[in-house]
Biopython code that builds the backbone (N, CA, C, O; Angstrom):
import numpy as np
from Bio.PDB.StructureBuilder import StructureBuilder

atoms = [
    (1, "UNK", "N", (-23.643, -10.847, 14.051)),
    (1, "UNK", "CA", (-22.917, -12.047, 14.394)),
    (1, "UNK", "C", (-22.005, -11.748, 15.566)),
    (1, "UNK", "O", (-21.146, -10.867, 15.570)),
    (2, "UNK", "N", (-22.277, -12.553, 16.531)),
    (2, "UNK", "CA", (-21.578, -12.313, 17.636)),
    (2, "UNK", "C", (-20.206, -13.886, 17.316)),
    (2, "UNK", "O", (-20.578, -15.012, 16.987)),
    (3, "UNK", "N", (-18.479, -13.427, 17.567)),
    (3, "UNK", "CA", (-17.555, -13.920, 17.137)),
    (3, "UNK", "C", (-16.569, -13.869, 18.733)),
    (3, "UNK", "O", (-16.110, -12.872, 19.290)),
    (4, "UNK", "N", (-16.514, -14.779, 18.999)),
    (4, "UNK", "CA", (-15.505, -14.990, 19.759)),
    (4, "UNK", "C", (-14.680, -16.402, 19.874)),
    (4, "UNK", "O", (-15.087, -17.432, 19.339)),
    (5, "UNK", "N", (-13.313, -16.313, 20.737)),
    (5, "UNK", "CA", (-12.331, -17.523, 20.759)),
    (5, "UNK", "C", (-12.691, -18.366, 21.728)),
    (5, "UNK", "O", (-13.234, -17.806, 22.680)),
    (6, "UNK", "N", (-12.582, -19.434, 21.802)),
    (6, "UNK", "CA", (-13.226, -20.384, 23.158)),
    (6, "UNK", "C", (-11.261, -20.317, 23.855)),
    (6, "UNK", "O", (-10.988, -21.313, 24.525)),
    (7, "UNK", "N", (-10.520, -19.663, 23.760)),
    (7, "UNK", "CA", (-9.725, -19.520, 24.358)),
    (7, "UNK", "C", (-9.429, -17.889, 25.184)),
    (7, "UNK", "O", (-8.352, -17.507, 25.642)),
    (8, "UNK", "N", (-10.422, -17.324, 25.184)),
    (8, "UNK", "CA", (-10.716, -15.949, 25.327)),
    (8, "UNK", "C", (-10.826, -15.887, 27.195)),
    (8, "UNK", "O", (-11.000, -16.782, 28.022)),
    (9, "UNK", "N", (-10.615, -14.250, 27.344)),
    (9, "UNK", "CA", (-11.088, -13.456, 28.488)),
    (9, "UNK", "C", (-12.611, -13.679, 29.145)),
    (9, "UNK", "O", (-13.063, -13.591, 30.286)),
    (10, "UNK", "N", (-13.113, -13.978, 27.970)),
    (10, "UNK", "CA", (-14.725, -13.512, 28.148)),
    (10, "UNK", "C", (-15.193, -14.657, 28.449)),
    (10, "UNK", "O", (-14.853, -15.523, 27.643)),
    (11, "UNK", "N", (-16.104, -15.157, 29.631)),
    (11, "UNK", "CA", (-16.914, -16.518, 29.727)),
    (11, "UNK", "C", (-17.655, -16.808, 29.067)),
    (11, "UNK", "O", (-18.266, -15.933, 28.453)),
    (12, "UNK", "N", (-17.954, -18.155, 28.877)),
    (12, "UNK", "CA", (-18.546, -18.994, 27.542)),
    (12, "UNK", "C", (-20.512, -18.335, 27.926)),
    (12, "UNK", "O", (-21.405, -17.772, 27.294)),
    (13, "UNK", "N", (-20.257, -18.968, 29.560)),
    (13, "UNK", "CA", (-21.880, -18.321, 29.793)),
    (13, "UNK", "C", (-22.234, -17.114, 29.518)),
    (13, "UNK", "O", (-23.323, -17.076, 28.946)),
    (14, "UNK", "N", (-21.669, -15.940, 29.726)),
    (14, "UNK", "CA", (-21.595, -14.569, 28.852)),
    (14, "UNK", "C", (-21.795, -14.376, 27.901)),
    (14, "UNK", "O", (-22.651, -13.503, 27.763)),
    (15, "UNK", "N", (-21.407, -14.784, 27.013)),
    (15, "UNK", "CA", (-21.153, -14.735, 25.446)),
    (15, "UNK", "C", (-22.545, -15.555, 25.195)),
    (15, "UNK", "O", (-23.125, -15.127, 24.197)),
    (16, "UNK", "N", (-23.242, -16.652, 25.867)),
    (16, "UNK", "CA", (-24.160, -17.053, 25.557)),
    (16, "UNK", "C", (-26.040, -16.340, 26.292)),
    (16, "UNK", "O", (-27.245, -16.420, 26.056)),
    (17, "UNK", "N", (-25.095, -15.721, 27.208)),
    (17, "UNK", "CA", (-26.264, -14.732, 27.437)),
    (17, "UNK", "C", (-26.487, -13.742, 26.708)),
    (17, "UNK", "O", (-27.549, -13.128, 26.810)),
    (18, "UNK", "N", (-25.611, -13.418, 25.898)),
    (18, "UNK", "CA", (-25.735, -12.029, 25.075)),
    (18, "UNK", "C", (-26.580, -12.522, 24.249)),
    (18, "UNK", "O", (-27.767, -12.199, 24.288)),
    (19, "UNK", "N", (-26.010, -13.524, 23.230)),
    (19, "UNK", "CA", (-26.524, -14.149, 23.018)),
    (19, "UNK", "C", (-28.347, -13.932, 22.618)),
    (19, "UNK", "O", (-28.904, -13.100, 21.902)),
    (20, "UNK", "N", (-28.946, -15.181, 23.513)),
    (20, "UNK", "CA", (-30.286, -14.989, 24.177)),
    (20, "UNK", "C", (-30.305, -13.700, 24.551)),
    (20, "UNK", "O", (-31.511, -13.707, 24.795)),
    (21, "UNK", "N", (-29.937, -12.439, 24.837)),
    (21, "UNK", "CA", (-31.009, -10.908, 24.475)),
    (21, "UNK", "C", (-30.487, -10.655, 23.148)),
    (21, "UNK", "O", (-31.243, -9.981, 22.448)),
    (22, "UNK", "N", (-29.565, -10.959, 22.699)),
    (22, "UNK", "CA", (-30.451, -10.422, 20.955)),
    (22, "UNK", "C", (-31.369, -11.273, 20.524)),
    (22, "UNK", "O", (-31.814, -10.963, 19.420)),
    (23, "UNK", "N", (-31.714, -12.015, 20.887)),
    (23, "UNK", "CA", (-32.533, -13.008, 20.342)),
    (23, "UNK", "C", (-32.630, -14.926, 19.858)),
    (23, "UNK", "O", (-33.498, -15.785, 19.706)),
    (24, "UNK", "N", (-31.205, -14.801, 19.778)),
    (24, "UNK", "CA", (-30.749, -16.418, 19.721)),
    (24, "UNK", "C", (-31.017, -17.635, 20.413)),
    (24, "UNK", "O", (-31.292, -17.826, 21.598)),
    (25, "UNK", "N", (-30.897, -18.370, 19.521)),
    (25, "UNK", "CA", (-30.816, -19.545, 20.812)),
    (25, "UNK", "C", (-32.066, -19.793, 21.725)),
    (25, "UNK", "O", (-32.182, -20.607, 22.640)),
    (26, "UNK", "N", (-32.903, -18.953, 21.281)),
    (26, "UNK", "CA", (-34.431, -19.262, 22.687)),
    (26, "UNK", "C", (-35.365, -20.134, 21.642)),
    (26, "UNK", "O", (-36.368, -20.335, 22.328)),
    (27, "UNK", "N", (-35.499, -20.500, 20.901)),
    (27, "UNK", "CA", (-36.334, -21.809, 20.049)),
    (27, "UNK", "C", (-35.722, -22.196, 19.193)),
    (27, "UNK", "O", (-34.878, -21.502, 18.626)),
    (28, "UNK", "N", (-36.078, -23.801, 18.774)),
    (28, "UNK", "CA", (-35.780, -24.963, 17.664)),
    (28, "UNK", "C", (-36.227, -23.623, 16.190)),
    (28, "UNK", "O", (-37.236, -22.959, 15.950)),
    (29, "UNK", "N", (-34.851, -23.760, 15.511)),
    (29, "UNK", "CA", (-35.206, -23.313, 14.375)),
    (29, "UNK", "C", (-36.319, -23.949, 13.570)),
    (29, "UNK", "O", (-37.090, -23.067, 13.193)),
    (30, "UNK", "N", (-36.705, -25.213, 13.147)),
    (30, "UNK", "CA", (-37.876, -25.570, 13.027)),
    (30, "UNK", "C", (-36.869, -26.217, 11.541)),
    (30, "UNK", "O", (-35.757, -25.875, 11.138)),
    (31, "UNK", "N", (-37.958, -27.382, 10.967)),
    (31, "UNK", "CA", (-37.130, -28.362, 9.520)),
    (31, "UNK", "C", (-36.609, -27.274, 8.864)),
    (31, "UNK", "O", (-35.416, -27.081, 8.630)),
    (32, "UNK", "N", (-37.919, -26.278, 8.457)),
    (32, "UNK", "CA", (-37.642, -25.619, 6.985)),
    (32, "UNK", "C", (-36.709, -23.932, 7.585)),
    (32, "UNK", "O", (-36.327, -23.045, 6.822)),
    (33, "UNK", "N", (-36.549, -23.943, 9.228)),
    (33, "UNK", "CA", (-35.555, -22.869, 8.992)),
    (33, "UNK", "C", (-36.712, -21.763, 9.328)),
    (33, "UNK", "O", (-36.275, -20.615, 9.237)),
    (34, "UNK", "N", (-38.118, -21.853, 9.704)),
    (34, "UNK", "CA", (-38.541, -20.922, 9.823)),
    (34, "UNK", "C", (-38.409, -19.955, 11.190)),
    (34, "UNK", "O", (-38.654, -18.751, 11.271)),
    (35, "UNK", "N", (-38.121, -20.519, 11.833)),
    (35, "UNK", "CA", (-37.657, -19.699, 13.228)),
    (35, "UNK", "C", (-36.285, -19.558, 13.536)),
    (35, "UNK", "O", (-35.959, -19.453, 14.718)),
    (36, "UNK", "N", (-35.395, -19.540, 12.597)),
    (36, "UNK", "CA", (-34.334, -18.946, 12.707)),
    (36, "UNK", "C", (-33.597, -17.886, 13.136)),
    (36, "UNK", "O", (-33.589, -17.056, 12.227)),
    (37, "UNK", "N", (-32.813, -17.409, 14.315)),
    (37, "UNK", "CA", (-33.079, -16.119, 14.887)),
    (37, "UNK", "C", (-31.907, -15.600, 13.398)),
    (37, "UNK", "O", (-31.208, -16.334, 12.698)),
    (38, "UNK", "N", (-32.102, -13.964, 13.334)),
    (38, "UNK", "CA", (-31.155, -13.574, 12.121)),
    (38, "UNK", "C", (-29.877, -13.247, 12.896)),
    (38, "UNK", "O", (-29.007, -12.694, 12.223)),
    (39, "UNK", "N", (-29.573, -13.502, 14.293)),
    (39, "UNK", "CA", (-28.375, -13.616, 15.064)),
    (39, "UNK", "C", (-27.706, -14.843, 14.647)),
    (39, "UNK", "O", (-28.265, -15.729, 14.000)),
    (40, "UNK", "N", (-26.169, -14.877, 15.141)),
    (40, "UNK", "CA", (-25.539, -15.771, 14.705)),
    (40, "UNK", "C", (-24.564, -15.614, 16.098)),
    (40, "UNK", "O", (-24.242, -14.539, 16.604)),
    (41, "UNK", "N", (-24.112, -17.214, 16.669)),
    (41, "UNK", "CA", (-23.302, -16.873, 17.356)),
    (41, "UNK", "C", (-21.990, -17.938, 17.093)),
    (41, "UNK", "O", (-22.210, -19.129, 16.875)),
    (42, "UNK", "N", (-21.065, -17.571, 17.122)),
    (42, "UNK", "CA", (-19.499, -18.054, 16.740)),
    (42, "UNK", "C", (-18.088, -18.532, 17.522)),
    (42, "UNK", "O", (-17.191, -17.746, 17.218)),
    (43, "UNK", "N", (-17.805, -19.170, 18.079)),
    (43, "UNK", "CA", (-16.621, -19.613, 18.896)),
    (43, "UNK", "C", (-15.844, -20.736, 18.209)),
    (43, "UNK", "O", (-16.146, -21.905, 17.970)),
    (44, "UNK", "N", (-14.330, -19.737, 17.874)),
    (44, "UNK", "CA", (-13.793, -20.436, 17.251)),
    (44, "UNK", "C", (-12.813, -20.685, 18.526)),
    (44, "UNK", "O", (-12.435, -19.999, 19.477)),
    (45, "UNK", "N", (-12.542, -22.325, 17.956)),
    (45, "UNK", "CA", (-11.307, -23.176, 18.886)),
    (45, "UNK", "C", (-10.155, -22.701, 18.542)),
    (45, "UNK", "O", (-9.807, -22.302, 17.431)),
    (46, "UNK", "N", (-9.550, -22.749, 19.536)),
    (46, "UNK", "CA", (-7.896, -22.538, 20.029)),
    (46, "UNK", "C", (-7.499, -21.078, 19.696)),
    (46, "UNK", "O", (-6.355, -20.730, 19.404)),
    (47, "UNK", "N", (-8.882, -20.039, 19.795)),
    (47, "UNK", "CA", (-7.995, -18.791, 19.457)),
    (47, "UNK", "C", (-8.195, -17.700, 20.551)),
    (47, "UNK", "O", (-8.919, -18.159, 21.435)),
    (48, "UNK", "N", (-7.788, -16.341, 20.821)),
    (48, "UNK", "CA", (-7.901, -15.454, 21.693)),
    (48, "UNK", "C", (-8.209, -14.497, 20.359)),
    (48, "UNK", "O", (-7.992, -14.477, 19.148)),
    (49, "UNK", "N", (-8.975, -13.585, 21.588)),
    (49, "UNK", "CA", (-9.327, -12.062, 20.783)),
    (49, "UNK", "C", (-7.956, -11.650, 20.321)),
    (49, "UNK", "O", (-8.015, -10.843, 19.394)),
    (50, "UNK", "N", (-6.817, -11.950, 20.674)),
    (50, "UNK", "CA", (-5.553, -10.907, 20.185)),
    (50, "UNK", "C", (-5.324, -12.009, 18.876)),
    (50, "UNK", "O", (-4.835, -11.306, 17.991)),
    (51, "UNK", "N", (-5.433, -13.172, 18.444)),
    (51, "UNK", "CA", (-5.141, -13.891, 17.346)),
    (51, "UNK", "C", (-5.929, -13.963, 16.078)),
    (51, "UNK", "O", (-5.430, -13.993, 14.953)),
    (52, "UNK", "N", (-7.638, -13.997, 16.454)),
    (52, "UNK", "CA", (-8.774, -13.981, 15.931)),
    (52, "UNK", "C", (-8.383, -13.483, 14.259)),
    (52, "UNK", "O", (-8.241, -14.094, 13.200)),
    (53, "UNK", "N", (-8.319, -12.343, 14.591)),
    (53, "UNK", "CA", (-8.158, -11.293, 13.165)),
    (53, "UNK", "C", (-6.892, -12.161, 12.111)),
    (53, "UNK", "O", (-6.928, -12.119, 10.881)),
    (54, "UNK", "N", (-6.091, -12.728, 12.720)),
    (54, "UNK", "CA", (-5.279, -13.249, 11.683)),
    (54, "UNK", "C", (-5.716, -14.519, 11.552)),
    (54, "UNK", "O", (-5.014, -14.941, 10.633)),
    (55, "UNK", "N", (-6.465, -15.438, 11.903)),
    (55, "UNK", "CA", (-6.879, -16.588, 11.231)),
    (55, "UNK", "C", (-7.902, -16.543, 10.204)),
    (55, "UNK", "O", (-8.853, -15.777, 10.046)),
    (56, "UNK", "N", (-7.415, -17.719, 9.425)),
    (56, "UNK", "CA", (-8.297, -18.072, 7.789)),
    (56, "UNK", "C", (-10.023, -17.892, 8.766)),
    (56, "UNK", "O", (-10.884, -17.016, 8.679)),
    (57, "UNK", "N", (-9.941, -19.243, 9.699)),
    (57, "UNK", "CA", (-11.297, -19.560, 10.188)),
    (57, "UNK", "C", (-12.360, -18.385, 10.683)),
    (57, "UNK", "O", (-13.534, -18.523, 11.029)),
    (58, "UNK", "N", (-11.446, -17.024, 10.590)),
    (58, "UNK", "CA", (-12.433, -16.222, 10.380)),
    (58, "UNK", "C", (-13.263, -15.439, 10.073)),
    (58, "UNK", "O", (-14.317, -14.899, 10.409)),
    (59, "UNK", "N", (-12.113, -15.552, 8.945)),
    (59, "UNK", "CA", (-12.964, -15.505, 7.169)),
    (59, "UNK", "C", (-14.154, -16.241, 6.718)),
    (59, "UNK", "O", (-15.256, -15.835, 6.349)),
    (60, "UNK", "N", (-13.604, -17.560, 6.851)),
    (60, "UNK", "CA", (-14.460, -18.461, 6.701)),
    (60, "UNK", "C", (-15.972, -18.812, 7.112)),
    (60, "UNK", "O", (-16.992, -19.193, 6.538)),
    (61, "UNK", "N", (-15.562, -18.473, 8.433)),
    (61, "UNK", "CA", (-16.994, -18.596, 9.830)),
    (61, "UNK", "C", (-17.895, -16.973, 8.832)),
    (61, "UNK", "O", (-18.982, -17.129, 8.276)),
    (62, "UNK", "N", (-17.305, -15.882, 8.826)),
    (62, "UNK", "CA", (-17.959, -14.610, 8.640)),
    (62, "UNK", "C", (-18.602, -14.302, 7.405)),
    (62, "UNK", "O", (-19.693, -13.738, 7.326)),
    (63, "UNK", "N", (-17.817, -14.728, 6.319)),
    (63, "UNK", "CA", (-18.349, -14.500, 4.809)),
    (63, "UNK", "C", (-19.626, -15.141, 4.815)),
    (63, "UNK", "O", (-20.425, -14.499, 4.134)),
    (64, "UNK", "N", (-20.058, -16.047, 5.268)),
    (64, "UNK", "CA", (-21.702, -17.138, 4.840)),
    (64, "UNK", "C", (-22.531, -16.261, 5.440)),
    (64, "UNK", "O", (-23.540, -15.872, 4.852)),
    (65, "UNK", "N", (-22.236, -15.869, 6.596)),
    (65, "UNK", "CA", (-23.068, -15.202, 7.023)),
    (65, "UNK", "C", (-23.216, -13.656, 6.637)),
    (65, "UNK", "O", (-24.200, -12.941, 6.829)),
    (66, "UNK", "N", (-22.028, -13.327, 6.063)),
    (66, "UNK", "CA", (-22.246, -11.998, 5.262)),
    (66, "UNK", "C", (-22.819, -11.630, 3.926)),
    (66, "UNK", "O", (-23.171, -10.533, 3.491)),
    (67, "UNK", "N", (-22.826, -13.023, 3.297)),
    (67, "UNK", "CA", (-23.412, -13.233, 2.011)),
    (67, "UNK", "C", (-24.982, -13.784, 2.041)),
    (67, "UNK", "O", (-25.530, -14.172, 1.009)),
    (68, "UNK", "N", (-25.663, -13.776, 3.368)),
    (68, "UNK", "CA", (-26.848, -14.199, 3.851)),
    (68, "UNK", "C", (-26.440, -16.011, 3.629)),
    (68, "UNK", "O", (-27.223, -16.305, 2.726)),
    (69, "UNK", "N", (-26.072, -16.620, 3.790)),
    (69, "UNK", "CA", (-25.969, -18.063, 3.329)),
    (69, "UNK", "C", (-25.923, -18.668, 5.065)),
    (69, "UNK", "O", (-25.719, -17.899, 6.005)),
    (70, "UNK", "N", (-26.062, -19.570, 5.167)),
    (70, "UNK", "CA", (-25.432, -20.497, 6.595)),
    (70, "UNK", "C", (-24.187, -21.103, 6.272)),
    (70, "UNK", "O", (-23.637, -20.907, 5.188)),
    (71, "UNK", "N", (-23.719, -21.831, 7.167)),
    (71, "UNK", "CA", (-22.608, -22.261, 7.142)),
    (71, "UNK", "C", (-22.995, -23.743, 6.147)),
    (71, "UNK", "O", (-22.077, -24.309, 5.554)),
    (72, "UNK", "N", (-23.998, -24.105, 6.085)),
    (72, "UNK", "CA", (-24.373, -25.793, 5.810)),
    (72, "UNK", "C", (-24.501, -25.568, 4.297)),
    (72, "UNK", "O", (-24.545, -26.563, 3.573)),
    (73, "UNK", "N", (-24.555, -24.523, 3.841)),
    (73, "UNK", "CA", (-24.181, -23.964, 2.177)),
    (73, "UNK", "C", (-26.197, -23.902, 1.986)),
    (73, "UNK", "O", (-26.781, -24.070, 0.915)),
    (74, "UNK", "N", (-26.579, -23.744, 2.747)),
    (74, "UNK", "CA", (-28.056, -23.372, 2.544)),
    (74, "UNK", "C", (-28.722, -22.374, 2.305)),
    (74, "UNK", "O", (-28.173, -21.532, 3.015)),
    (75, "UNK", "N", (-29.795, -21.722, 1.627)),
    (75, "UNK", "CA", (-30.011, -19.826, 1.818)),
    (75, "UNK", "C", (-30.824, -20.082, 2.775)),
    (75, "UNK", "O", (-31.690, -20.928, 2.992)),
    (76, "UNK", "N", (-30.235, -18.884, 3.499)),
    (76, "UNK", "CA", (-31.577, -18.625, 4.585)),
    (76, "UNK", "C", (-32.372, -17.671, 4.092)),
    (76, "UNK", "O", (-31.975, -16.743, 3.387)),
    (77, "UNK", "N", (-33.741, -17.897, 4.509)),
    (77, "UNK", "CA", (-35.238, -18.110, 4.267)),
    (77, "UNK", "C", (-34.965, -15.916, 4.157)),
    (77, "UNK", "O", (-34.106, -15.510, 4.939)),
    (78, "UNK", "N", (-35.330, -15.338, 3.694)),
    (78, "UNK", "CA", (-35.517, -13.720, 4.028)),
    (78, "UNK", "C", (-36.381, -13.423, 4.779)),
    (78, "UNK", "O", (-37.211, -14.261, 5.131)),
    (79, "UNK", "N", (-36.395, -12.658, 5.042)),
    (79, "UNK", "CA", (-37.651, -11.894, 6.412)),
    (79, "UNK", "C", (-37.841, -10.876, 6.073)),
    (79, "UNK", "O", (-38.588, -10.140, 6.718)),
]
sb = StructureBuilder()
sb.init_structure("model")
sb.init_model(0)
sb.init_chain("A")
sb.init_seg("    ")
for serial, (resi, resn, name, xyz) in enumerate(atoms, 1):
    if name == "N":
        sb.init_residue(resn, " ", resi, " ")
    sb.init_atom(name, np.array(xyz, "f"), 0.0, 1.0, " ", f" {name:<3s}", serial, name[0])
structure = sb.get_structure()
């Protein structure tokens, strides 16, 4: 899971190129979720890398995806 602040150092296009080479973001996950990349990418509002670590929201954003779940309370499919 790639995690960053949309108030950050780092450009949005950056972060979304990284992105696309691990694998993300380059096709429609498809209805049932079958092309789902197992990347995840994250930009939370109003924060900087120096704040990040102390907000709830990034607990929140990280656990679903650490527990294999999505954010939409769905399981994702195993591979």
């Amino acid at each position: 899971m790639l995690m960053y602040g949309d108030a950050d150092m780092i450009r949005l296009d950056h972060v979304v190129s990284f992105y696309h080479l691990l694998g993300g973001g380059l096709m429609d996950a498809g209805w049932q979720r079958e092309h789902m990349s197992k990347n995840r990418l994250s930009i939370l509002p109003d924060l900087t890398h120096y704040e990040m670590f102390f907000s709830p929201r990034m607990a929140t954003t990280a656990l679903p995806f650490l527990n294999g779940e999505s954010a939409s309370g769905s399981q994702e499919p195993k591979k």
